[in-house]
ZAMARGU-4260 file (C-alpha; in steps of 0.2 Angstrom, whole numbers, plus 5000, padded with zeros to 4 digits):
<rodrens>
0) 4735/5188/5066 | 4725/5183/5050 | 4717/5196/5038 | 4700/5202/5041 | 4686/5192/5032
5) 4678/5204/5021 | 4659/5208/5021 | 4655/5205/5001 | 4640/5212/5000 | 4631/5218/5016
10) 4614/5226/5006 | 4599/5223/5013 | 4581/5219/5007 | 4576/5239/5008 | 4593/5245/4999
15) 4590/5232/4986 | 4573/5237/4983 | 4574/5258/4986 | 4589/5254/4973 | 4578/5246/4960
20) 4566/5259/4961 | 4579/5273/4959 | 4582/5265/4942 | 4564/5264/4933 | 4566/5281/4927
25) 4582/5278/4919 | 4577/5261/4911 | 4556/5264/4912 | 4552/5281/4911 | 4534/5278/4906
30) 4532/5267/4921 | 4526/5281/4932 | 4517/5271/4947 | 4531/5264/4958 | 4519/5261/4972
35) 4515/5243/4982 | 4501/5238/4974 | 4510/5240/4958 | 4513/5221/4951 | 4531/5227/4945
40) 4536/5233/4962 | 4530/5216/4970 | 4542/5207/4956 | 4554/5220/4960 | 4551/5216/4981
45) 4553/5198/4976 | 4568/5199/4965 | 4576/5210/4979 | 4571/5196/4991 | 4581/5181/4982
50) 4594/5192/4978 | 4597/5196/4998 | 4595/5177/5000 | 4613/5175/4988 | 4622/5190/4999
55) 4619/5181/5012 | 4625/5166/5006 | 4640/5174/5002 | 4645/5177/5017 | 4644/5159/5022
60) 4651/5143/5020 | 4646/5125/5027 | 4655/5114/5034 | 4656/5101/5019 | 4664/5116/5008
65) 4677/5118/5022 | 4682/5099/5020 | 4683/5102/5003 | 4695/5115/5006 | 4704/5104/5018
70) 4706/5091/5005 | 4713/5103/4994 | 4727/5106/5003 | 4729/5087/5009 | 4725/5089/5027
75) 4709/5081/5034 | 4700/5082/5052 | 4707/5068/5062 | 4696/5052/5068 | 4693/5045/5082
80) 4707/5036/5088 | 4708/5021/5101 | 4719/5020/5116 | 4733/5007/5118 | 4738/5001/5135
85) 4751/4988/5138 | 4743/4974/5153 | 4755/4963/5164 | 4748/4946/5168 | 4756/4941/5183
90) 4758/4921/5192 | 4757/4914/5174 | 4759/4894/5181 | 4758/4888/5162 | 4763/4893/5146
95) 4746/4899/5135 | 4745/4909/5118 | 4734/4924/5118 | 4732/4926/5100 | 4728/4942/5088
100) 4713/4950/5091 | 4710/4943/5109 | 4697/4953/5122 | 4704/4959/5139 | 4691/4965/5150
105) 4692/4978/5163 | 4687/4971/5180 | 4690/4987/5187 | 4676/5004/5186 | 4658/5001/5184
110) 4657/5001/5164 | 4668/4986/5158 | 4680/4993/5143 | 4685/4979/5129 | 4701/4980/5124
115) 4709/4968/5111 | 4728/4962/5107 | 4735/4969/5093 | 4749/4954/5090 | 4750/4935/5096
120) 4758/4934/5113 | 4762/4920/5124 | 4763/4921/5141 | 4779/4909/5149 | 4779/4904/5169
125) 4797/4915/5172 | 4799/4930/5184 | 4813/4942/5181 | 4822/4939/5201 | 4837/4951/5196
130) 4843/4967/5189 | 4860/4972/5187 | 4872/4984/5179 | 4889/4981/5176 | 4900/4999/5172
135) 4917/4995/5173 | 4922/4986/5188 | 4906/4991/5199 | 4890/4981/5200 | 4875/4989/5205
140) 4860/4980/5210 | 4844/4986/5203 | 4831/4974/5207 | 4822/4982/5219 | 4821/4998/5210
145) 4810/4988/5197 | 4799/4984/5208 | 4793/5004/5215 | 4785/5015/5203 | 4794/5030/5209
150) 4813/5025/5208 | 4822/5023/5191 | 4839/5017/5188 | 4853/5020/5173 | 4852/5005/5163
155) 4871/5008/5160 | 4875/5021/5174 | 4877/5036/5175 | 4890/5038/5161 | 4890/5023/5148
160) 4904/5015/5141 | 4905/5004/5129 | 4905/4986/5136 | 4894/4991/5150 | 4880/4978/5154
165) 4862/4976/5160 | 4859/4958/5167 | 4842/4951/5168 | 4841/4935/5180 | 4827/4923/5176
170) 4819/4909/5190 | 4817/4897/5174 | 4827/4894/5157 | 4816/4902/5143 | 4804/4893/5134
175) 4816/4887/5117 | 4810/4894/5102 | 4794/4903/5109 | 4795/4919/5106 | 4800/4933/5122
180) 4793/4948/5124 | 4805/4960/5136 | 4794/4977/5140 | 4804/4993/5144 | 4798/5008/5151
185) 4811/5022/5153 | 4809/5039/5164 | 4807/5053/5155 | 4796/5064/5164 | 4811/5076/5166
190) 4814/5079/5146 | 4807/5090/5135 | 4797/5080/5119 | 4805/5075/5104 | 4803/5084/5089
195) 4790/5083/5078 | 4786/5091/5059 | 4771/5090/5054 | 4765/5070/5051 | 4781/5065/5046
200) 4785/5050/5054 | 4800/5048/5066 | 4815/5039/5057 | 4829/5040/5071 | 4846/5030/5067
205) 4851/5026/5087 | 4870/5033/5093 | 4873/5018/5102 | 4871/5000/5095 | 4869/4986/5110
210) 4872/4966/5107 | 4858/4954/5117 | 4867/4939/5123 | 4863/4924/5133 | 4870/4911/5143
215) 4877/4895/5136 | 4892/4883/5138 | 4899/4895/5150 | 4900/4909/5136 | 4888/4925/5130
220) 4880/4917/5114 | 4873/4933/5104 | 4854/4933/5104 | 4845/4937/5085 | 4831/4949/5090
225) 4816/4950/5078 | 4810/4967/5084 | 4817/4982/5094 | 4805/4995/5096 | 4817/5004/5108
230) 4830/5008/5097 | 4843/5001/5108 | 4835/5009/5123 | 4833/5025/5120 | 4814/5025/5120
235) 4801/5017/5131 | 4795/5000/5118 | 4799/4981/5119 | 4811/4970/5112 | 4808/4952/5104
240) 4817/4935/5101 | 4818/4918/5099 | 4819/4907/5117 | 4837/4899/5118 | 4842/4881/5115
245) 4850/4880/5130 | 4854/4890/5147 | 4867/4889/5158 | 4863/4892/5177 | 4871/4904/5186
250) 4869/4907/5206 | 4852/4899/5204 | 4847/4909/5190 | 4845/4910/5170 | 4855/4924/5162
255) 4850/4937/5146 | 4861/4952/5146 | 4861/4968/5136 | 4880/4974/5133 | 4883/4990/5125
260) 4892/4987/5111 | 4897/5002/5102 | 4893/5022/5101 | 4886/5032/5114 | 4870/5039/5120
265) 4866/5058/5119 | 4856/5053/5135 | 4859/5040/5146 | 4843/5026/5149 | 4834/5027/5163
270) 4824/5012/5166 | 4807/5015/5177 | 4801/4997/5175 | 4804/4978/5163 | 4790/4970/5165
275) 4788/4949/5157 | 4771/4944/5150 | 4766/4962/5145 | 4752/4962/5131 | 4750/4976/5120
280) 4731/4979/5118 | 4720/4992/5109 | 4702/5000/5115 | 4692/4992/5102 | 4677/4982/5100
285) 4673/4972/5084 | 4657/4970/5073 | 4658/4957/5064 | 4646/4951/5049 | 4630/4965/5055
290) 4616/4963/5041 | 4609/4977/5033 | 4594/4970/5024 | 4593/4971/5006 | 4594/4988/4995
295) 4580/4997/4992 | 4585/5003/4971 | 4583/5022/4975 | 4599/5033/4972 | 4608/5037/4989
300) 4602/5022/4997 | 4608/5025/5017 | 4613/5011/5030 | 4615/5017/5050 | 4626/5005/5059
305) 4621/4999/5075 | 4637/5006/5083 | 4648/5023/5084 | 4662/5030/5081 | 4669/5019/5069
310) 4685/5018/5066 | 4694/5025/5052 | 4697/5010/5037 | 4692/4997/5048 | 4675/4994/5040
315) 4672/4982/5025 | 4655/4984/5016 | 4651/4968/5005 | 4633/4964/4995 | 4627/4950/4987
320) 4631/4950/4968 | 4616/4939/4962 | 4629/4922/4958 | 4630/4919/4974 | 4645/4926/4980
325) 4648/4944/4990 | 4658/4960/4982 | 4668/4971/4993 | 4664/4991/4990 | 4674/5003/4993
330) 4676/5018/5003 | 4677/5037/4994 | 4677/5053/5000 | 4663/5058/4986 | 4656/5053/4971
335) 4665/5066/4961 | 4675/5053/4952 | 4665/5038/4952 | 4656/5030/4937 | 4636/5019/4936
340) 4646/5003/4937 | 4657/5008/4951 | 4654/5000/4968 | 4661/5014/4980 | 4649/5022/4996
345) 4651/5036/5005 | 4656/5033/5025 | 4653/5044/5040 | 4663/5039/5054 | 4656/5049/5067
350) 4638/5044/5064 | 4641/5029/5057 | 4628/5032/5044 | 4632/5021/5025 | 4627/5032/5007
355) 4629/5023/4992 | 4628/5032/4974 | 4614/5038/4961 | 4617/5027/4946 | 4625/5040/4937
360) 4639/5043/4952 | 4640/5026/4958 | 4630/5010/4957 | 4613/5007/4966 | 4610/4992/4977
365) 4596/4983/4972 | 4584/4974/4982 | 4590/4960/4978 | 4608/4964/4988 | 4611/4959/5006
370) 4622/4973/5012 | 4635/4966/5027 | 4645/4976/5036 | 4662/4971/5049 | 4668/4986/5056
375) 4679/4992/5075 | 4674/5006/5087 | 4683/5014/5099 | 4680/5025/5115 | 4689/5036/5109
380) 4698/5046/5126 | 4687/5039/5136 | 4700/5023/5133 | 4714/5032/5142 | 4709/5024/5159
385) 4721/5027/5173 | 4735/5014/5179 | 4732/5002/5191 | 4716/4993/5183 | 4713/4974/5182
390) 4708/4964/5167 | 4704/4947/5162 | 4705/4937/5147 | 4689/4934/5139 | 4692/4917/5131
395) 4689/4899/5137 | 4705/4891/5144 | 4709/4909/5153 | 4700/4906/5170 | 4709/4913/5185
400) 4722/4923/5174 | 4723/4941/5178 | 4732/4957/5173 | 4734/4973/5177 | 4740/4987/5167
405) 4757/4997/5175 | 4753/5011/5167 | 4741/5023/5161 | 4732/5021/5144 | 4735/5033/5130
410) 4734/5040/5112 | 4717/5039/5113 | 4706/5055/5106 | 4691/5060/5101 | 4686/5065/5082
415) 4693/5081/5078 | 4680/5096/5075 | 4680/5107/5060 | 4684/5120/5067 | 4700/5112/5076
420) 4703/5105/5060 | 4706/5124/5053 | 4714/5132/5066 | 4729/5115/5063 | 4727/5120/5044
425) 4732/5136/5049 | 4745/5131/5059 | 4753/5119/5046 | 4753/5133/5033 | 4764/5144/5046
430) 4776/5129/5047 | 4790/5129/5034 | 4792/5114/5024 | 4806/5119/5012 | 4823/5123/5019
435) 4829/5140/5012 | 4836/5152/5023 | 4847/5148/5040 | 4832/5149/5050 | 4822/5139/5042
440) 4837/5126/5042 | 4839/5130/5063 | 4820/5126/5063 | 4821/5110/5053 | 4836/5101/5064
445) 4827/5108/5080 | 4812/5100/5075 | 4817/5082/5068 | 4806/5068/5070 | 4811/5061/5085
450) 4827/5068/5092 | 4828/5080/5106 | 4840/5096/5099 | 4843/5108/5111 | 4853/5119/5097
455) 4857/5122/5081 | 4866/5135/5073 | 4868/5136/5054 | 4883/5140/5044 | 4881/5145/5025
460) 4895/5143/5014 | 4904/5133/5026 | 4911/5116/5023 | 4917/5105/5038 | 4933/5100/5028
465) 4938/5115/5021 | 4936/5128/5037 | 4945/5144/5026 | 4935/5143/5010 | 4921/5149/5006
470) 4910/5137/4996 | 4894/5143/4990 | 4879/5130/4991 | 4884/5123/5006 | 4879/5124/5022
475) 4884/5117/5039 | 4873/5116/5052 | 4880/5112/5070 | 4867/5102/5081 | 4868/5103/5102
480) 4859/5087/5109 | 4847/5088/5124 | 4857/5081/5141 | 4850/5081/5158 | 4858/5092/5172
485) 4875/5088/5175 | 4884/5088/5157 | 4894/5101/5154 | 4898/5097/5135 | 4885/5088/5126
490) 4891/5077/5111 | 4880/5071/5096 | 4882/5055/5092 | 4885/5048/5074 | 4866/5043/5072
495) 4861/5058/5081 | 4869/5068/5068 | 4863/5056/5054 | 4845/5058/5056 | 4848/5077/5057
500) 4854/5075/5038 | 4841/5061/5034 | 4826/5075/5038 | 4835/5092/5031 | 4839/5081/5015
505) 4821/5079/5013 | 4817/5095/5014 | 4832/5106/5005 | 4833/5115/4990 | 4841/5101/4978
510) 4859/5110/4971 | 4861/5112/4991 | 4877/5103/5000 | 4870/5101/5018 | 4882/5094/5034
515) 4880/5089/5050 | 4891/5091/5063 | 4892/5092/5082 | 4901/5106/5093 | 4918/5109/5097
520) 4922/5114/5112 | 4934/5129/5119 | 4938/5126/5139 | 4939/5145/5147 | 4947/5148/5161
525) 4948/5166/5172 | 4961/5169/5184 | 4959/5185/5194 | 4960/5195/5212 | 4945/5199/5222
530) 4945/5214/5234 | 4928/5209/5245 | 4918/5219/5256 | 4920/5221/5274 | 4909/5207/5283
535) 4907/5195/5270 | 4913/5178/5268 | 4929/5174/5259 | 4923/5158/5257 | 4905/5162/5251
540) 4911/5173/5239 | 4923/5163/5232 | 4908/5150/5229 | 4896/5161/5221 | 4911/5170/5210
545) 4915/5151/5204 | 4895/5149/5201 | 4894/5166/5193 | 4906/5160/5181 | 4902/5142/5177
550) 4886/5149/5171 | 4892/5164/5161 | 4902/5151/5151 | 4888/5138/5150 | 4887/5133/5133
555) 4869/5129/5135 | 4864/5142/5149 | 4877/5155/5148 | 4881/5170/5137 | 4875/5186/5139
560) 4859/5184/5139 | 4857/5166/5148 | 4850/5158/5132 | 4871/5149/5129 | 4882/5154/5124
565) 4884/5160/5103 | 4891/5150/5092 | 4909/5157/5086 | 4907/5171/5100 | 4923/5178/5108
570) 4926/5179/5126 | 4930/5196/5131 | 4940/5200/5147 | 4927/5217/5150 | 4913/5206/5150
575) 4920/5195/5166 | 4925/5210/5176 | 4905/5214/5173 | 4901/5198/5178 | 4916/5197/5195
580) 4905/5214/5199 | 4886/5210/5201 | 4895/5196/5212 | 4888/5198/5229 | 4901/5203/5242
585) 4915/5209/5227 | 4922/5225/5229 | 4933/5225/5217 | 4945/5213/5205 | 4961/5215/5199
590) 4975/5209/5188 | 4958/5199/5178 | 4965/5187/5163 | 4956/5174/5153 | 4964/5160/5144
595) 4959/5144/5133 | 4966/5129/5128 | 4972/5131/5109 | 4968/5148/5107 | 4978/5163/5111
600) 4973/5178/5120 | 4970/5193/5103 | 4970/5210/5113 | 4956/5209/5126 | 4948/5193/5118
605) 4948/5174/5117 | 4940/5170/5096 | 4933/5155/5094 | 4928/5148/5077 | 4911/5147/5072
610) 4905/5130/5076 | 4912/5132/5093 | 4905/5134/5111 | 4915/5137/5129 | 4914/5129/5145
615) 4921/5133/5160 | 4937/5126/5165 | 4948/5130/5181 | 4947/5145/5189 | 4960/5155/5199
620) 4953/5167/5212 | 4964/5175/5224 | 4952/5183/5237 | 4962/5199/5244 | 4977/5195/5236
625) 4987/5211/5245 | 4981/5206/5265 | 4988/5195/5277 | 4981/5187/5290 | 4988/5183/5307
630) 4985/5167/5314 | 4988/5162/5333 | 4999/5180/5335 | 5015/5173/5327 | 5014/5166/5311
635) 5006/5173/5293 | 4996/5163/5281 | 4994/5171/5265 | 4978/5171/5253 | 4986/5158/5242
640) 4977/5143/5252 | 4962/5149/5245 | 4965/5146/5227 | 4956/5134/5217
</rodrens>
């Protein structure tokens, strides 16, 4: 909760002018008639007027001095931004370039939305016809998978290995030399969002590294990709490369595989969709070449576009310069800084309204200066249109060619507010940016651009190398990576850990030696009796004793408190007879012992060193270890058939 704002002054017109008079017999004491119709009262009534004028002033600031602030401290209220939305054109019979800056026109809704291609794109007459991945000696067929919008499939399976391989069966060789563009989008609807910090920008080095091959002459020839917005599949993007020479054919089909080549991914690709002939595009609309008139040769001369919101830096504002060619101006935040001769405007984005300067702050267009202007607008969110909508190309040569966009539009936003513009101000000022303690180190490598970290745990005066020495101005920090359900030990990757460094570096006191490392690992296993009560299930107990367990020595879930289990924290025997009781069904245990690979048992505990976690291992549970049962009236079966 902030401070309170203070009232500076909160006089009013009476106080200011019962004040005054209380005064004239100090300062006056001749001036003996202080009633209205005195003419030094009515100055003293007007003085006290204009004086509650400034109080009240006080109290208040506009909105243009709230920029200013803003400015100060280098943030500024976000503009309006445009949606992008990446559209499949589908039955593509020839091959045709869509070049940059092309419209796409919705055919879908009542309003017809423009959208325009950020890059050149050329659509090729292929169809993907098959999907499959190779893990080990199993091949799993995925095309239909890529097909329904609700099933996803592991791009490497479920556990990649290096040499593992995506295959990608084409109806037609590839156009040579014409450049292919291979759209991925991968399911991640089920994990938490990468880190951010601030506006840093994500920098992420990929764990894994993945070699893009093709057919020919009966080998895998490599193919040299120009640009890999996935980073090697681990997020949604596209890749692109030059068509082969030549393709081999294979059961009727032309090959392009993906074979992972080296490291490993902290969480395995799933693919939802890869789509061919998929155009990137952008919710805009351009202005091209708008005339203005001439200037008018007042100070703060003011243009209006036809057109709003603008968006931010696409404008250029040119005027006649009297030889017959047209100068640029350019765009400032204010004429603070600007001389007579220099040819800088103030810009509103949201109103689209043009000021030029004074002649003392900026130079004057005269009326002999056309003013043109080319400028881009944007919907804004209005250009986040749902999936599923049709568009066409609006260019000759395009008839009968159609697409559709898979999935939803996004990133589009409206201008930000002032007020919204504070309340992030004050947000950011709450965000550390300068790595000091061990929290804000844990805060930093939790948040890094990018990466998802499930934990972090920081060591001062510790050095990977050198376990047994203290070094001061060095600190470790041990860094957990998000998995999805069903890994029990998650393991950073070399990039994983790399980026981690790369973003703390930028932030750390300079004479600090920071290191990133991943986990190690303690496998803990229990082996104990259980006495259960009358009328429950051996079985049933026996599953929710081993449950009760794996989850108490969860390294990600367990501990404690259920928030995983501390780094460097010891096992203690006392605490799994605590956790053997609350077991449903358990009477009592008996003869409980704990044990670990590599560690020895010290007294009542299992130590770990400080950049480790335990998982559980095998567990021995004897249920009523000291009964027998009868079976059929002659023979006895001990307990010992149900230990695991």
């Amino acid at each position: 909760m902030g401070l309170p704002v203070p009232d500076l002054d909160d006089k009013k017109f009476d106080e200011l002018v019962n004040e005054a008079r209380s005064l004239i017999t100090r300062y006056a004491p001749e001036w003996t008639d202080h009633n209205v119709h005195d003419p030094g009262i009515t100055f003293i009534e007007l003085f006290s007027w204009l004086a509650e004028m400034q109080i009240y002033q006080l109290n208040r600031l506009t909105d243009a001095q709230y920029l200013k602030f803003l400015k100060l401290v280098g943030l500024y209220p976000y503009t309006v931004k445009p949606a992008g939305v990446e559209i499949t054109f589908e039955n593509v019979t020839t091959e045709k370039i869509i070049g940059t800056g092309t419209e796409l026109i919705t055919e879908t809704g009542q309003e017809k939305i423009v959208f325009m291609t950020e890059e050149e794109f050329t659509l090729i007459p292929v169809a993907l016809k098959s999907i499959e991945t190779v893990h080990g000696s199993q091949t799993v067929d995925n095309t239909e998978a890529n097909s329904k919008d609700d099933i996803s499939f592991a791009a490497f399976g479920d556990k990649p290995a290096e040499g593992s391989e995506l295959l990608l069966g084409f109806d037609d060789k590839l156009p040579a030399g014409g450049k292919i563009h291979l759209s991925f989008i991968l399911y991640e609807d089920d994990l938490p969002a990468p880190g951010s910090h601030g506006g840093e920008q994500q920098k992420v080095l990929p764990s894994a590294a993945v070699a893009w091959e093709y057919l020919s002459g009966g080998i895998w020839n490599e193919v040299t990709v120009e640009k890999d917005t996935t980073l090697a599949l681990m997020k949604s993007g596209r890749i692109v490369f030059d068509g082969p020479a030549f393709m081999d054919e294979r059961d009727g089909l032309f090959w392009i595989r993906c074979r992972l080549k080296e490291g490993d991914y902290e969480i395995a690709p799933l693919i939802n969709r890869i789509m061919l002939n998929t155009v990137l595009a952008v919710q805009v609309e351009a202005a091209k070449d708008e005339s203005y008139g001439a200037g008018s040769g007042f100070p703060g001369h003011k243009v209006l576009l036809k057109q709003t919101p603008v968006i931010k830096g696409s404008q250029t504002v040119y005027l006649e310069n009297g030889s017959g060619g047209w100068d640029i101006w350019d765009e400032v935040g204010d004429f603070d800084s600007s001389d007579p001769d220099d040819l800088h405007y103030i810009f509103d984005h949201e109103k689209g309204e043009i000021i030029f300067g004074n002649g003392l702050n900026g130079r004057i267009p005269l009326e002999s200066q056309s003013i043109n202007v080319s400028y881009k607008t944007t919907l804004g969110l209005k250009g986040n249109i749902p999936e599923g909508w049709k568009f066409r190309v609006n260019k000759a040569g395009f008839e009968g060619y159609s697409g559709i966009n898979l999935e939803a539009a996004a990133g589009g936003r409206t201008a930000e507010t002032i007020e919204d513009a504070k309340a992030r101000a004050k947000k950011d000022f709450r965000t550390p940016y300068r790595c000091i303690t061990s929290t804000d180190y844990e805060l930093m490598a939790l948040s890094t651009p990018g990466l998802r970290v499930a934990r972090a745990k920081v060591i001062p005066d510790y050095h990977p190398a050198y376990p047994c020495i203290s070094i001061p101005g060095t600190v470790t920090v041990v860094a957990v990576p998000y998995v999805r359900e069903g890994t029990t030990t998650p393991v950073p990757g070399e990039g994983f850990l790399l980026t981690i460094l790369d973003h703390l570096n930028k932030h750390r006191l300079i004479t600090t030696d920071v290191h990133v490392i991943g986990p190690e690992y303690v496998k803990v296993s229990v082996t104990a009796g259980i006495h259960i009560r009358k009328k429950s299930s051996p079985a049933e107990v026996q599953k929710r004793l081993m449950k009760a367990l794996e989850t108490f020595l969860d390294p990600l879930k367990g501990g404690p408190d259920g928030k995983g289990w501390l780094f460097g924290r010891a096992v203690y025997i006392s605490e799994i007879y605590q956790v053997i009781d609350k077991v449903e069904g358990v009477d009592y245990a008996t003869g409980v012992s704990i044990s670990a690979e590599g560690y020895r048992l010290e007294g009542d505990a299992i130590r770990i060193s400080p950049v480790s976690l335990v998982f559980s291992g095998e567990h021995m549970i004897d249920i009523n270890p000291d009964v027998a049962t009868t079976a059929g009236g002659s023979s006895e079966k001990t307990c010992d058939d149900d230990r695991i």
